[in-house]
Each structure stands twice: as structure tokens, then as C-alpha cells.
C-alpha positions as protocol buffer text, in pm:
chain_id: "A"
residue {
  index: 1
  type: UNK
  ca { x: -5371 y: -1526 z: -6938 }
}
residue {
  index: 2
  type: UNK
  ca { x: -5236 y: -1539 z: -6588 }
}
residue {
  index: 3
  type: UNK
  ca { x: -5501 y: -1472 z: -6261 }
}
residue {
  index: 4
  type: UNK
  ca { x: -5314 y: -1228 z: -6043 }
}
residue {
  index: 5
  type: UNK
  ca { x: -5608 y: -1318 z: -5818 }
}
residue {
  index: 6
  type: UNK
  ca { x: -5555 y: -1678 z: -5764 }
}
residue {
  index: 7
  type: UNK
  ca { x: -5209 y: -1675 z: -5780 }
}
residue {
  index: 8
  type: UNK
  ca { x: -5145 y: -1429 z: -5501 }
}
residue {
  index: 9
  type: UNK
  ca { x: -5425 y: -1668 z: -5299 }
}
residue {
  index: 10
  type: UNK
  ca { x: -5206 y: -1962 z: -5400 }
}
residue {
  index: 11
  type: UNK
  ca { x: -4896 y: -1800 z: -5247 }
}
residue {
  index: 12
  type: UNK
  ca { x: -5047 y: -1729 z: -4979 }
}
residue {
  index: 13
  type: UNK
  ca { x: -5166 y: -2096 z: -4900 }
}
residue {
  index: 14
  type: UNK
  ca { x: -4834 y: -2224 z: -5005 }
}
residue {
  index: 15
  type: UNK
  ca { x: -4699 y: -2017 z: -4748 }
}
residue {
  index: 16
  type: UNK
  ca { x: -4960 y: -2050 z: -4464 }
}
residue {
  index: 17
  type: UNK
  ca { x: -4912 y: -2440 z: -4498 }
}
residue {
  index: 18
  type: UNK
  ca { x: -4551 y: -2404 z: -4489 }
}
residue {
  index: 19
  type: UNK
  ca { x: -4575 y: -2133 z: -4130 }
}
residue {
  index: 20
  type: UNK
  ca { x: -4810 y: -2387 z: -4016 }
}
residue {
  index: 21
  type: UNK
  ca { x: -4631 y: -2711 z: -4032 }
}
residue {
  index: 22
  type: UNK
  ca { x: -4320 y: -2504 z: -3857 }
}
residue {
  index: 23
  type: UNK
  ca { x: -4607 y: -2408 z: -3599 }
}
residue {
  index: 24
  type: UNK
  ca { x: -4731 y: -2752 z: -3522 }
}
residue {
  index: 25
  type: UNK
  ca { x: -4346 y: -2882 z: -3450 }
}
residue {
  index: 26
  type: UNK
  ca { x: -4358 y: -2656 z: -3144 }
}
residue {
  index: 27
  type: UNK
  ca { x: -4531 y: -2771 z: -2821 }
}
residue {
  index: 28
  type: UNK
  ca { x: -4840 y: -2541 z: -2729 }
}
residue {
  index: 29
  type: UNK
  ca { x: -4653 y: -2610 z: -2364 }
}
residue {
  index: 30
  type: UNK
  ca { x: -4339 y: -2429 z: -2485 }
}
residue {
  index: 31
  type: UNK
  ca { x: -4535 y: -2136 z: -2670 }
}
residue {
  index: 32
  type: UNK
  ca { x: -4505 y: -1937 z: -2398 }
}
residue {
  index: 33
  type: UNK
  ca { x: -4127 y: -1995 z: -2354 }
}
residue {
  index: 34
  type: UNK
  ca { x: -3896 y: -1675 z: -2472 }
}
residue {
  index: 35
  type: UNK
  ca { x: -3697 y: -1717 z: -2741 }
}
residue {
  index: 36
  type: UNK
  ca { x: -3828 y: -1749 z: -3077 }
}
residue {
  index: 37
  type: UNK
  ca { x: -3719 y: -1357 z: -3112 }
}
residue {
  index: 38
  type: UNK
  ca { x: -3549 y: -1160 z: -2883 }
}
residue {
  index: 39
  type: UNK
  ca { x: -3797 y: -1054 z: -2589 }
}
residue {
  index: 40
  type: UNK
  ca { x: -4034 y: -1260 z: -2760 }
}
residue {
  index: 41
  type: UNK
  ca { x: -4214 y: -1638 z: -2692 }
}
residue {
  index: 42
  type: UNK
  ca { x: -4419 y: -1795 z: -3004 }
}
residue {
  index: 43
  type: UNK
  ca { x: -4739 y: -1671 z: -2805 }
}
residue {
  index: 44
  type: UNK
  ca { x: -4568 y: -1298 z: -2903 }
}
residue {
  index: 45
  type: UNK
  ca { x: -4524 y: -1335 z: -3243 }
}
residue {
  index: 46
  type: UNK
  ca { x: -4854 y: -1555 z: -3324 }
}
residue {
  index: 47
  type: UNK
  ca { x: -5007 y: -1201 z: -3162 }
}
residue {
  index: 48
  type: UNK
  ca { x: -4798 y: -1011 z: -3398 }
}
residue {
  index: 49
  type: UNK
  ca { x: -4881 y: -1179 z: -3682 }
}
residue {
  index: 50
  type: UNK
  ca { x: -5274 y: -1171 z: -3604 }
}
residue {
  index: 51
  type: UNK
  ca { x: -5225 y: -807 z: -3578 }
}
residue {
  index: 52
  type: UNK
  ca { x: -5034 y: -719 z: -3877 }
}
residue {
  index: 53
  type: UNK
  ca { x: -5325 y: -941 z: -4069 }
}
residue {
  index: 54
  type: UNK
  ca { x: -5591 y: -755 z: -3919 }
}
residue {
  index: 55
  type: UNK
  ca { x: -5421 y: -454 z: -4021 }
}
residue {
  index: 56
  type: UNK
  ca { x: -5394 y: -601 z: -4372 }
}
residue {
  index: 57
  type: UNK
  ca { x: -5786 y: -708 z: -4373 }
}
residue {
  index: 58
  type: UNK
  ca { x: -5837 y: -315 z: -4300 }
}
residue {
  index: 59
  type: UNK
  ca { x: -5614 y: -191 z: -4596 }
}
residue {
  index: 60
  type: UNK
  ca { x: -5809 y: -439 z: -4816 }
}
residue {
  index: 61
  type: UNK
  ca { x: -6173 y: -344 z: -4681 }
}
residue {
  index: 62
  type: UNK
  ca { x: -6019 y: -6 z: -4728 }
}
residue {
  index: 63
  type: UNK
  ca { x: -5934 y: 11 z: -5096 }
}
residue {
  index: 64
  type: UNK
  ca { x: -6266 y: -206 z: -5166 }
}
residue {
  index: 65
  type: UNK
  ca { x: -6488 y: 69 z: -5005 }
}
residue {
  index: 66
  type: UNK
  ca { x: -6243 y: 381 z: -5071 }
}
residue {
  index: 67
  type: UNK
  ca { x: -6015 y: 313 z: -5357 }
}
residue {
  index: 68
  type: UNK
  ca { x: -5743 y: 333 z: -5136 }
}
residue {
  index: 69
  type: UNK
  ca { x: -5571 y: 255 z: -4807 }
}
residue {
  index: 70
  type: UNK
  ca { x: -5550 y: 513 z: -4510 }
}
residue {
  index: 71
  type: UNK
  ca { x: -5219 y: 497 z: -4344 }
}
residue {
  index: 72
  type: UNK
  ca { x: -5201 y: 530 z: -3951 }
}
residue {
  index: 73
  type: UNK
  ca { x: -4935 y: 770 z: -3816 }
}
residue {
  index: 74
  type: UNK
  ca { x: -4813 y: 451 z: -3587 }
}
residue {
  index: 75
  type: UNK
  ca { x: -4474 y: 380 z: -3669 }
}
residue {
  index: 76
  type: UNK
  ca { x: -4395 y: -2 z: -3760 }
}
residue {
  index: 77
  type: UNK
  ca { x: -4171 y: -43 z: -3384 }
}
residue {
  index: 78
  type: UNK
  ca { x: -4514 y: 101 z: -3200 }
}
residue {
  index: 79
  type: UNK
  ca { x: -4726 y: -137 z: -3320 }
}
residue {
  index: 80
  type: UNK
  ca { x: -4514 y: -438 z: -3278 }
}
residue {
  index: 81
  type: UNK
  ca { x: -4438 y: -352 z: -2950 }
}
residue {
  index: 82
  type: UNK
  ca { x: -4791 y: -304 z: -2902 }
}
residue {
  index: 83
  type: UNK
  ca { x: -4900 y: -619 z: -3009 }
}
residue {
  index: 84
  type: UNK
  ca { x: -4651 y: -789 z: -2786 }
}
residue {
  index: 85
  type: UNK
  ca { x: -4784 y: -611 z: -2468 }
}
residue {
  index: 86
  type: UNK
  ca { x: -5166 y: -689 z: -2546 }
}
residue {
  index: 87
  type: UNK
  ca { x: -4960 y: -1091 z: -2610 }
}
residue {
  index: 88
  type: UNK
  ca { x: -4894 y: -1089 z: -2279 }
}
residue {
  index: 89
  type: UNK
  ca { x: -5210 y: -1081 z: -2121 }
}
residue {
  index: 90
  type: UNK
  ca { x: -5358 y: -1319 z: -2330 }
}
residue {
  index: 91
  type: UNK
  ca { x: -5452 y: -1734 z: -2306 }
}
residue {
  index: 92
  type: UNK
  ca { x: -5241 y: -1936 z: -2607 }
}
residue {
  index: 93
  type: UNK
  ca { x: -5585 y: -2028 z: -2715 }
}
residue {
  index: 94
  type: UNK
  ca { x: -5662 y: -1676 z: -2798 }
}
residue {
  index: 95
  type: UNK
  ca { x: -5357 y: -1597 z: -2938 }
}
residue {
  index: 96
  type: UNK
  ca { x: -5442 y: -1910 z: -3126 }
}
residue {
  index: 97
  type: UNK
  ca { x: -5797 y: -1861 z: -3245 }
}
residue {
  index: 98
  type: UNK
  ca { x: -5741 y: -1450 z: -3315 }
}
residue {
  index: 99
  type: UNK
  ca { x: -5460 y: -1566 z: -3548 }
}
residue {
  index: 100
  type: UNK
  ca { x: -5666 y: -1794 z: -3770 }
}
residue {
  index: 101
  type: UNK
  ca { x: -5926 y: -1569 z: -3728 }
}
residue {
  index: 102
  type: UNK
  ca { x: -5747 y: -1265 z: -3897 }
}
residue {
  index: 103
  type: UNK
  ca { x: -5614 y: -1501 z: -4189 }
}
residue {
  index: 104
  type: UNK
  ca { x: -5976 y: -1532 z: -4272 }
}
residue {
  index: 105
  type: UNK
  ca { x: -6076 y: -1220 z: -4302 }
}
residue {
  index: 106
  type: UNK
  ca { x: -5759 y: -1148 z: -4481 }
}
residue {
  index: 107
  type: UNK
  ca { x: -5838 y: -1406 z: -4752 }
}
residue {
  index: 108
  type: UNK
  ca { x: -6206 y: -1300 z: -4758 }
}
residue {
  index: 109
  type: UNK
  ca { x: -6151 y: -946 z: -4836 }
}
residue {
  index: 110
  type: UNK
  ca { x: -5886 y: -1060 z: -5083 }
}
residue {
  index: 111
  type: UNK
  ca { x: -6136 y: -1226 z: -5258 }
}
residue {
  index: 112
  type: UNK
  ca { x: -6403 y: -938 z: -5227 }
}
residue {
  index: 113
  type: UNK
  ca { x: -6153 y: -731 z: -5382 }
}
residue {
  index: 114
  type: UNK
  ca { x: -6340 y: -559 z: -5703 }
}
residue {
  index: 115
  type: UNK
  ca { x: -5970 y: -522 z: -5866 }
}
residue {
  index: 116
  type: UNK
  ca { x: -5650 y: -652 z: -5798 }
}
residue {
  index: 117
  type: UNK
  ca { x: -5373 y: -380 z: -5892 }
}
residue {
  index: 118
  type: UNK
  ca { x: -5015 y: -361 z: -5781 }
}
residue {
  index: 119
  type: UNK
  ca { x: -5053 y: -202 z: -5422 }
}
residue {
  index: 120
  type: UNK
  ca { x: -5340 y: -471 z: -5327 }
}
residue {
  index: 121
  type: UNK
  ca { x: -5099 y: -725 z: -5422 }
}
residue {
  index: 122
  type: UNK
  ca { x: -4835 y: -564 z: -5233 }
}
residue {
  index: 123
  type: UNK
  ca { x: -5027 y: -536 z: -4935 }
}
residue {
  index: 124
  type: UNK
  ca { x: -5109 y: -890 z: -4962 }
}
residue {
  index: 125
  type: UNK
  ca { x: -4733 y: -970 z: -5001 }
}
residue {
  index: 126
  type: UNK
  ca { x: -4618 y: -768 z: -4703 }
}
residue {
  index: 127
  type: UNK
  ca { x: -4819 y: -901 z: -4450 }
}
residue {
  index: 128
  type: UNK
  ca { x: -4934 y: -1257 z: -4545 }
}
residue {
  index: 129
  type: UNK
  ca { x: -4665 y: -1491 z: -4740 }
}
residue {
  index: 130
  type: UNK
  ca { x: -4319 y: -1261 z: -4709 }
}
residue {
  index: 131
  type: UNK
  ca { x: -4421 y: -1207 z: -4343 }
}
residue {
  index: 132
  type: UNK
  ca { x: -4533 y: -1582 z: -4273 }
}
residue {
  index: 133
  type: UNK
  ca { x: -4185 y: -1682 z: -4403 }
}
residue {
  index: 134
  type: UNK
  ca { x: -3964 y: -1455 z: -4232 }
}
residue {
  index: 135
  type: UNK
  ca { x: -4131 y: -1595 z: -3927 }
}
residue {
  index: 136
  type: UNK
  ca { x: -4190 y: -1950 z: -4035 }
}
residue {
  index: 137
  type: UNK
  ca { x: -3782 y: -1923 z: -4035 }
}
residue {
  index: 138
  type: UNK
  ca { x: -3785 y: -1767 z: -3649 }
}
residue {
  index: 139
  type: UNK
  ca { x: -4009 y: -2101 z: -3547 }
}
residue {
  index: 140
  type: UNK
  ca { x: -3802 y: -2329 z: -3751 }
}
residue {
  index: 141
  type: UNK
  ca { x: -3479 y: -2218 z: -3545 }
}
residue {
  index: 142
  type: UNK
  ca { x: -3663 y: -2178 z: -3203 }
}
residue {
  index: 143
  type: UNK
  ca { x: -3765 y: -2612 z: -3245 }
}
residue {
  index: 144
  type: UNK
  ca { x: -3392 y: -2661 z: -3278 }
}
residue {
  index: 145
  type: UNK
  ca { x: -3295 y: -2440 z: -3043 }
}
């Protein structure tokens, strides 16, 4: 019998390791260069990516304590745009820190999870091992660039 459990947790690793090694071939010196995305410097979309975990920890805590997600009326453009802007202001070390930061909390309320059903799994998806590899592409071009 197959542990949707560990093997979403698994995936997730898999992919972390993978957006992490991609990470660690870019200079902390050139993580405030733009490039990696339009508009954006790695510093950006680190920021992004802490946020859109954070946002993930929430949905989890969420359907732990409610039995459901609550959906914000901020569209998907707002937020990143958001996140970019708050980015901006911030040290690399921060950028840095909140990132692992909001992958543990993610993975902690993943495992505090009573029952793993299709839309925890999906939420899990979205915003942790889909999301680290369309972005673990974006650094993998920006080191070449």
C-alpha cells in the first residue's frame, strides 16, 4: 500500500535538493543582479518563493484546524508583485533565511496534517516541487546567462 504522505514529502525533497543545487551555482554577489526573470534578480524570486510557501503553510494549518482552505480575494499577479516590492527592501540574508524558514513550516504542517486527500496534495504540489522546478529552470538559465 502506497503512503501518499511520504511520497509527496519525498517529492518535495527531491525537488528542494534539485532548486537548491541550481541555487548554490549562483554567487550570493550576483543575487541581486536582474535577470533571472524579467524585472526580477534571484533576491526577487527567493522572496517569491518564501511567500507563496508561507501562503501554502497557511492553506495547510488551514484545512488541519478548519477542514478546509480560505481563499484570499488577491489575485495571483498582486501577490507576486507584492512580494517583489517587499524583495526590494530586504538584505539577501533575509531573503535567504525567510525562504528556508517558510519550507519548514511548510513541511511541518504537511506532516501535522490529520489526512492527506487530493486538494492537500495539490496544494503541496502547486507551491513546493512544481513551483521549485519551474524556478529551479529560471536559475539554471540565469548561471549561463
Amino acid at each position: 500500500m502506497s503512503d501518499p504522505r511520504a511520497e509527496q514529502a519525498k517529492l518535495e525533497a527531491d525537488a528542494w535538493a534539485a532548486f537548491e543545487a541550481a541555487l548554490e551555482a549562483i554567487p550570493r554577489t550576483r543575487w541581486e543582479d536582474d535577470g533571472v526573470l524579467p524585472g526580477w534578480s534571484v533576491k526577487e524570486l527567493l522572496w517569491h518563493m518564501a511567500g507563496w510557501l508561507q501562503k501554502c503553510a497557511r492553506r495547510l494549518e488551514e484545512m488541519r484546524t478548519r477542514g478546509e482552505a480560505v481563499r484570499t480575494g488577491q489575485t495571483v499577479d498582486e501577490r507576486n508583485d507584492e512580494l517583489a516590492a517587499q524583495a526590494r527592501s530586504m538584505t539577501v540574508d533575509a531573503v535567504y533565511r525567510g525562504l528556508i524558514d517558510a519550507r519548514a513550516l511548510v513541511r511541518e504542517e504537511w506532516q501535522a496534517l490529520p489526512v492527506v486527500d487530493e486538494q492537500a496534495i495539490s496544494e503541496l504540489a502547486d507551491e513546493t516541487y512544481e513551483h521549485y522546478d519551474e524556478h529551479r529552470a529560471d536559475l539554471e538559465r540565469f548561471v549561463t546567462a
